[in-house]
C-alpha positions as CSV (number, residue, x, y, z in Angstrom):
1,X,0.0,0.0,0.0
2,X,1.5,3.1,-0.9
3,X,1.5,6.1,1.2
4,X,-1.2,8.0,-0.4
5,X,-3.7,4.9,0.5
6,X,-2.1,4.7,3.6
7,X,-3.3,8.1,4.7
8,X,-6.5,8.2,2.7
9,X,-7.1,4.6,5.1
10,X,-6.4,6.5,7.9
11,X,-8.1,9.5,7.7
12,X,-11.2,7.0,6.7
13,X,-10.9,4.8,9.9
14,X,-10.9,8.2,12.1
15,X,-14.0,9.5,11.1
16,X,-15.9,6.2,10.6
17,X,-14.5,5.2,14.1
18,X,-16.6,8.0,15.4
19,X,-19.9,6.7,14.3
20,X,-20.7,4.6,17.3
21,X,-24.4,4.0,16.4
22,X,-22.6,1.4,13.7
23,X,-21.1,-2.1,14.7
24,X,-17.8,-3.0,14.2
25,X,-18.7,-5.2,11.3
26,X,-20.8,-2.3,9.1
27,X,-17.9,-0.2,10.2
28,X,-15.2,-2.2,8.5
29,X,-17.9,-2.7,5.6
30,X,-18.4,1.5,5.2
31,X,-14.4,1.7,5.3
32,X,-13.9,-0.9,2.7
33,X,-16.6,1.1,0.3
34,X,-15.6,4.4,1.1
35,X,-11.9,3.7,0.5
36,X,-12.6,1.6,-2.8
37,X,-15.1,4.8,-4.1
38,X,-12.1,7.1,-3.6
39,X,-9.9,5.0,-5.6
40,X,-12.7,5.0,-8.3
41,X,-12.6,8.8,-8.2
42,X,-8.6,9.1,-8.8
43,X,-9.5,6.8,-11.7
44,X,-12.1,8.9,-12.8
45,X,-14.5,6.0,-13.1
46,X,-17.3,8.2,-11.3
47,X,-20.0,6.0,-11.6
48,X,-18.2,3.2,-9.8
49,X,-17.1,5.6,-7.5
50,X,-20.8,6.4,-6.7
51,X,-21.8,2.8,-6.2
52,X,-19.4,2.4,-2.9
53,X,-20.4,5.7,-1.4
54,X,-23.9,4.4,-1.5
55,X,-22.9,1.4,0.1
56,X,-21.4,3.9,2.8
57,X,-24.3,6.1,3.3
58,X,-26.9,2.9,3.4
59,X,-24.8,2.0,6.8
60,X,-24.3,5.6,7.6
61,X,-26.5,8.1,5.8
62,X,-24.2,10.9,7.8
63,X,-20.7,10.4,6.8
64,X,-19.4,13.2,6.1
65,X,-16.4,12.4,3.2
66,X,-18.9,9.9,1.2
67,X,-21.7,12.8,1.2
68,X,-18.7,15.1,-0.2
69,X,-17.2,12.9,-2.4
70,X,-20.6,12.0,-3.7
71,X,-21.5,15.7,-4.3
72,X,-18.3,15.7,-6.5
73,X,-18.5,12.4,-8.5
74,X,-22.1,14.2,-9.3
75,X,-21.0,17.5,-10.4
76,X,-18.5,16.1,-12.7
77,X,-20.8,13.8,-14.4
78,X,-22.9,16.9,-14.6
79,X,-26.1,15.5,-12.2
80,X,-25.8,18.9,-11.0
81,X,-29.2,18.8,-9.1
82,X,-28.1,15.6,-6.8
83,X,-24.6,17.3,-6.3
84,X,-26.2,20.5,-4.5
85,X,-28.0,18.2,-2.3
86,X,-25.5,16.5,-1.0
87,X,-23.0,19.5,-0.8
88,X,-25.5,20.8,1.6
89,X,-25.9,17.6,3.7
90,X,-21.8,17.6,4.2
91,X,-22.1,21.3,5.2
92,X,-25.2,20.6,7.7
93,X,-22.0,18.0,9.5
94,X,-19.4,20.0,9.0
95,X,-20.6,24.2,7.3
96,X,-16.6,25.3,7.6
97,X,-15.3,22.8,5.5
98,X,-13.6,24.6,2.5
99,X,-13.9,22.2,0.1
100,X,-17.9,21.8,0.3
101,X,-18.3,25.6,0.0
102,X,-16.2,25.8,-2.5
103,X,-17.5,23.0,-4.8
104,X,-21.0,23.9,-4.1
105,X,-20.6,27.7,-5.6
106,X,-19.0,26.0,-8.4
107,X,-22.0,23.7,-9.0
108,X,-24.3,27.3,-8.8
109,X,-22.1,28.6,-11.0
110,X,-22.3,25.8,-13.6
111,X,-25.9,26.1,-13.7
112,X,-25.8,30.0,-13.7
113,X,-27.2,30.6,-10.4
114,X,-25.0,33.5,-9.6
115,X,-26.3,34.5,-6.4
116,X,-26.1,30.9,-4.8
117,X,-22.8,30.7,-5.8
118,X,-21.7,33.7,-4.5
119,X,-23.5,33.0,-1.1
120,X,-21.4,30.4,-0.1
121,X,-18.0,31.6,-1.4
122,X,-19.1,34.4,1.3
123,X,-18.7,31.8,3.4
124,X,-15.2,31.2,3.2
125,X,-12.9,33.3,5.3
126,X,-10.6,35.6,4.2
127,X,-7.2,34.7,5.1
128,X,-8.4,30.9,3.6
129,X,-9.2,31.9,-0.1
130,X,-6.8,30.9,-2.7
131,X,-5.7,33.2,-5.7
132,X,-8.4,31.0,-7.6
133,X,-10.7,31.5,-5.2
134,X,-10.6,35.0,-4.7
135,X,-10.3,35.5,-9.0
136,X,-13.7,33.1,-8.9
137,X,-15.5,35.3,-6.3
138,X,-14.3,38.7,-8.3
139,X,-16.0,37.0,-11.3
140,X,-19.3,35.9,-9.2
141,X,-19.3,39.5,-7.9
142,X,-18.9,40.8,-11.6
143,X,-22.1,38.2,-12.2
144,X,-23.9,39.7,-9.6
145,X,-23.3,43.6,-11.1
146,X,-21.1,44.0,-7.7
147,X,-18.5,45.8,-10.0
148,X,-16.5,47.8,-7.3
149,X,-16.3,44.6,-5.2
150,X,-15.3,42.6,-8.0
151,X,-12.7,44.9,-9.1
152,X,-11.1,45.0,-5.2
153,X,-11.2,41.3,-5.6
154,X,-9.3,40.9,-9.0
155,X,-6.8,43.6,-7.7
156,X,-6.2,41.3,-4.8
157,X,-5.4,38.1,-6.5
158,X,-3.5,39.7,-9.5
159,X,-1.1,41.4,-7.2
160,X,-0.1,37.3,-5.8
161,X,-0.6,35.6,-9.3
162,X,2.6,34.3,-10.6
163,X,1.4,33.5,-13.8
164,X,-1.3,35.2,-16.8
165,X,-4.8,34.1,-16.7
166,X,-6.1,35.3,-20.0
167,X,-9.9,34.7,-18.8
168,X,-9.8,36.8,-15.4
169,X,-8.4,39.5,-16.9
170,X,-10.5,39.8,-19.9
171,X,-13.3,40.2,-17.1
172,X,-11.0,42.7,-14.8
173,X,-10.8,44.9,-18.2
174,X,-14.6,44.7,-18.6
175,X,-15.1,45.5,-15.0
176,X,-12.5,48.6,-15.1
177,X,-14.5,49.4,-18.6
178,X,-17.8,49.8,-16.8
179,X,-16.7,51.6,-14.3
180,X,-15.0,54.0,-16.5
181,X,-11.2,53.3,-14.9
182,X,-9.5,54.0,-18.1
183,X,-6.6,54.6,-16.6
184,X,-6.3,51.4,-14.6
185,X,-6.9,49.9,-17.7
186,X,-3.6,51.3,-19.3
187,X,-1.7,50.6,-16.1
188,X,-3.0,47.0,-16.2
189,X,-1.9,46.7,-19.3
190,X,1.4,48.0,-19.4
191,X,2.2,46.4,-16.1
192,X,1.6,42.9,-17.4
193,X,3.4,44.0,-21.0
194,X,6.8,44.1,-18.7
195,X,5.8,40.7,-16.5
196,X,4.8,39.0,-19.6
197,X,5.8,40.1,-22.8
198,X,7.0,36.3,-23.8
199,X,3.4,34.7,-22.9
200,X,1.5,34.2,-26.1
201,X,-2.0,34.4,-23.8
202,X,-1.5,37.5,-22.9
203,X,0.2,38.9,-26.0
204,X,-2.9,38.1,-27.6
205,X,-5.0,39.4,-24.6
206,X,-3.2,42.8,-24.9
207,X,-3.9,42.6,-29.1
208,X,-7.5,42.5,-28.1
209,X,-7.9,45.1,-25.2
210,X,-5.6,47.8,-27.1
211,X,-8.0,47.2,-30.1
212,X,-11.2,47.0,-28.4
213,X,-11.0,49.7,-25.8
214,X,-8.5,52.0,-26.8
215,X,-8.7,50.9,-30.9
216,X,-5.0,51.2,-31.3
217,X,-5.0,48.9,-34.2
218,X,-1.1,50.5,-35.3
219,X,0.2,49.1,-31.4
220,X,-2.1,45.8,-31.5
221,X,-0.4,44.8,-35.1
222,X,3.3,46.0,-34.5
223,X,2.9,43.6,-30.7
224,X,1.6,40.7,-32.4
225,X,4.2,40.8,-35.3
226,X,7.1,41.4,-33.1
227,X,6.2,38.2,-30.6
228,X,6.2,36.4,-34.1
229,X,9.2,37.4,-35.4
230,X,11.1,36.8,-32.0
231,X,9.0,33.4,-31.2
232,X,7.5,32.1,-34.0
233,X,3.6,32.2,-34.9
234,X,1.0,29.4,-34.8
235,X,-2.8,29.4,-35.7
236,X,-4.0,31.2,-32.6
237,X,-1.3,34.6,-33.3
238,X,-1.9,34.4,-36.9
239,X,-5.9,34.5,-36.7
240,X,-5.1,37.4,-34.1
241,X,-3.3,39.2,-36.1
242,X,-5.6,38.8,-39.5
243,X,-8.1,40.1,-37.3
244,X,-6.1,43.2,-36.1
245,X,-5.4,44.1,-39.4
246,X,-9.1,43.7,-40.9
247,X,-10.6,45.8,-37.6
248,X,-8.0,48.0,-38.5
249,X,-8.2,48.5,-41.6
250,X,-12.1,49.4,-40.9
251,X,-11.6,52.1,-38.2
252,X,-15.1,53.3,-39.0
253,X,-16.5,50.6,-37.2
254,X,-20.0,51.2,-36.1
255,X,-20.3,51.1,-32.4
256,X,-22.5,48.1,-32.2
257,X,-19.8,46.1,-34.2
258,X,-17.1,47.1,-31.8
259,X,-19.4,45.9,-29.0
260,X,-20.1,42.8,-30.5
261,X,-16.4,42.2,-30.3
262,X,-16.2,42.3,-26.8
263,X,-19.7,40.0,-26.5
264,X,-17.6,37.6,-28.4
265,X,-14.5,37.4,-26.1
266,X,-16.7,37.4,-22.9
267,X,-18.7,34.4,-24.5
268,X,-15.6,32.3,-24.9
269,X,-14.4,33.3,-21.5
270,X,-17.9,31.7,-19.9
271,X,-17.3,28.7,-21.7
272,X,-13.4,28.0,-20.9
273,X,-14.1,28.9,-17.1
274,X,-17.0,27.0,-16.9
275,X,-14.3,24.0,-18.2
276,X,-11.7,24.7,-15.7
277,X,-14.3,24.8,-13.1
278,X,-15.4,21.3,-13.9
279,X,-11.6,20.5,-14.2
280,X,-10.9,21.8,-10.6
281,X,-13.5,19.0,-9.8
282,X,-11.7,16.1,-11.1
283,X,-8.9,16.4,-8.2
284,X,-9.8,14.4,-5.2
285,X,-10.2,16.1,-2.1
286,X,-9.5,13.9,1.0
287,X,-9.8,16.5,3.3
């Protein structure tokens, strides 16, 4: 047994331990499922997974890591109904536990209850959130039209980010857009241009914003050819740059042309978040 399984056992045999109300003999049962369903889930064989925690809760309808895992094995496979209601029987044992709060807001955000979802991020405390957790509540905020909240939030997490996250900031930008912060905006940008210049996300991020907000076609073309020239191009920076030169070319855009733009690049950014979320699901939380 390797050492992963060896804790995973023993984290299991503590907390079914506790259940006195349970012989000995349903005990060893519930510890046997439980374990084998969390093997299922690093296997991402789901359904299986969901078989043994049944066999868990039919001796203990309380346990607290087979109602969790059983909320997660249900998000991924998208029964997004059954995963809410068991999220909220773990967090009836245990309301604190970070894992529950945070998969359950990812759940409401999958099926685009905003409000939910932000309720129970709420919920987490400060000093606990991740950098992913506090760019997700800046984006549930944005959902909810909390735009200076949201904006506080992004800023937080953006000055600890060690890497570009081309989705996060597209919605920062639309935030700082709404709110008329056009010169955040430029500092944003020009601060990330230094950090990031050799990133190909964000090269094409900054092709995008310069065009959209400040329609600097002339800067958007002469950034996307240089990173080509010094790295090399592929599909994604060519397509960018036949763009830029098209849009710029036709500087007379109408206004509802322009917006249509950014409709476009906030449409893609719901549908890769709404992946990673599901993504982020996939790891198995012990604890």
């Amino acid at each position: 047994m390797n050492l992963t399984n060896k804790i995973t056992l023993l984290l299991v045999s503590t907390f079914i331990i506790g259940c006195s109300s349970v012989d000995s003999k349903k005990l060893k049962e519930a510890e046997h499922s439980l374990l084998k369903g969390m093997n299922y889930a690093r296997e991402q064989r789901y359904t299986e997974a969901l078989k043994e925690y049944d066999k868990v809760l039919d001796i203990d309808s309380n346990n607290f890591y087979a109602l969790k895992e059983t909320a997660r094995a249900n998000g991924i496979l998208k029964n997004y109904k059954e995963s809410i209601s068991f999220y909220k029987q773990a967090l009836k044992i245990n309301e604190k536990d970070i894992n529950s709060l945070t998969g359950i807001s990812y759940i409401y955000y999958l099926t685009e209850d905003f409000s939910k979802a932000l309720k129970y991020i709420k919920q987490i405390p400060l000093d606990e959130l991740t950098i992913d957790t506090k760019l997700f509540k800046g984006l549930l905020l944005f959902e909810n039209n909390d735009d200076q909240d949201g904006i506080f939030e992004f800023e937080e997490a953006f000055n600890q980010i060690d890497h570009f996250d081309k989705e996060y900031a597209n919605i920062y930008m639309t935030l700082l857009s709404k709110e008329k912060k056009v010169e955040k905006m430029r500092i944003f940008l020009e601060e990330n241009k230094n950090k990031y210049s050799h990133n190909e996300d964000f090269i094409i991020f900054f092709a995008e914003s310069i065009e959209n907000y400040f329609y600097e076609f002339d800067i958007a073309e002469e950034m996307l050819k240089r990173y080509i020239a010094t790295y090399g191009g592929n599909d994604n920076l060519y397509v960018a740059l036949a763009k830029t030169i098209y849009n710029g070319q036709r500087t007379k855009n109408s206004k509802h042309e322009k917006k249509q733009n950014l409709k476009n690049i906030e449409k893609q950014n719901n549908i890769t978040i709404k992946g990673r979320l599901r993504k982020s699901l996939w790891i198995t939380k012990i604890i």
